[in-house]
C-alpha positions in Angstrom: 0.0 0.0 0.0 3.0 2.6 1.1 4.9 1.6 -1.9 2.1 2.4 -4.2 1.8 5.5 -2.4 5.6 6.3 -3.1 5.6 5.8 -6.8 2.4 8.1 -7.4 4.0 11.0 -5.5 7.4 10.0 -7.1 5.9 10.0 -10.8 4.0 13.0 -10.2 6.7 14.6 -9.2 9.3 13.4 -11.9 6.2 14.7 -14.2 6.5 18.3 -12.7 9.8 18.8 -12.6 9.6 18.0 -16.8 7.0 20.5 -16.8 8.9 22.8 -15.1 11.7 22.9 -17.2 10.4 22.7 -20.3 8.1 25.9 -19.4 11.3 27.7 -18.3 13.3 26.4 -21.4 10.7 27.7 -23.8 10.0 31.1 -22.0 13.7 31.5 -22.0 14.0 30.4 -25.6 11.0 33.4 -27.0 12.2 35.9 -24.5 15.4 36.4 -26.5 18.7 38.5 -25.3 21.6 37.3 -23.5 19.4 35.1 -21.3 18.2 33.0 -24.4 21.4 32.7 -25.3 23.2 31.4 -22.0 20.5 29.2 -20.5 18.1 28.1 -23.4 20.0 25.3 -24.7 21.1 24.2 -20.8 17.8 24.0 -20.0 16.3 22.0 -23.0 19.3 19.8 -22.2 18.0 19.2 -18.5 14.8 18.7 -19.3 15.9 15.6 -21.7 18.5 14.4 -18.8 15.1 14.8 -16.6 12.4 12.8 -19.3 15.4 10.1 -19.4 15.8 9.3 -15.7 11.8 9.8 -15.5 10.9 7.2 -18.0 14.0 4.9 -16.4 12.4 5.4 -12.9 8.8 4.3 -14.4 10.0 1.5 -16.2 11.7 0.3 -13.3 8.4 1.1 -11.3 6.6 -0.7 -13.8 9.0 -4.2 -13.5 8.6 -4.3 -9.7 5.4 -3.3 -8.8 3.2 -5.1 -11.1 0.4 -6.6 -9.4 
């Protein structure tokens, strides 16, 4: 029951934190400037390093919690 708690919050949060980024990485990217230009690639980065480790985490979630 706990664990089934723990991997909602956990993918909810993995979701998020995707979301997140990739609003911040797109505002970044239309606002222009210097900012565009030092963080908008970084962040687009991130948020692929972030959907990686999310859909690892989900598929491991997936493999040992599937009753």
């Amino acid at each position: 029951m706990l664990s089934g708690i723990i991997v909602k919050v956990l993918s909810i949060v993995l979701l998020i934190a995707v979301g997140i980024v990739l609003i911040l990485g797109i505002g970044t990217l239309f606002k222009g400037g210097e900012a565009s230009k030092k963080y908008s690639n970084k962040l687009m980065q991130l948020r692929v390093l972030l959907q990686f480790f999310a859909i690892i985490i989900l598929i491991v979630f997936a493999y040992f919690f599937k009753n």
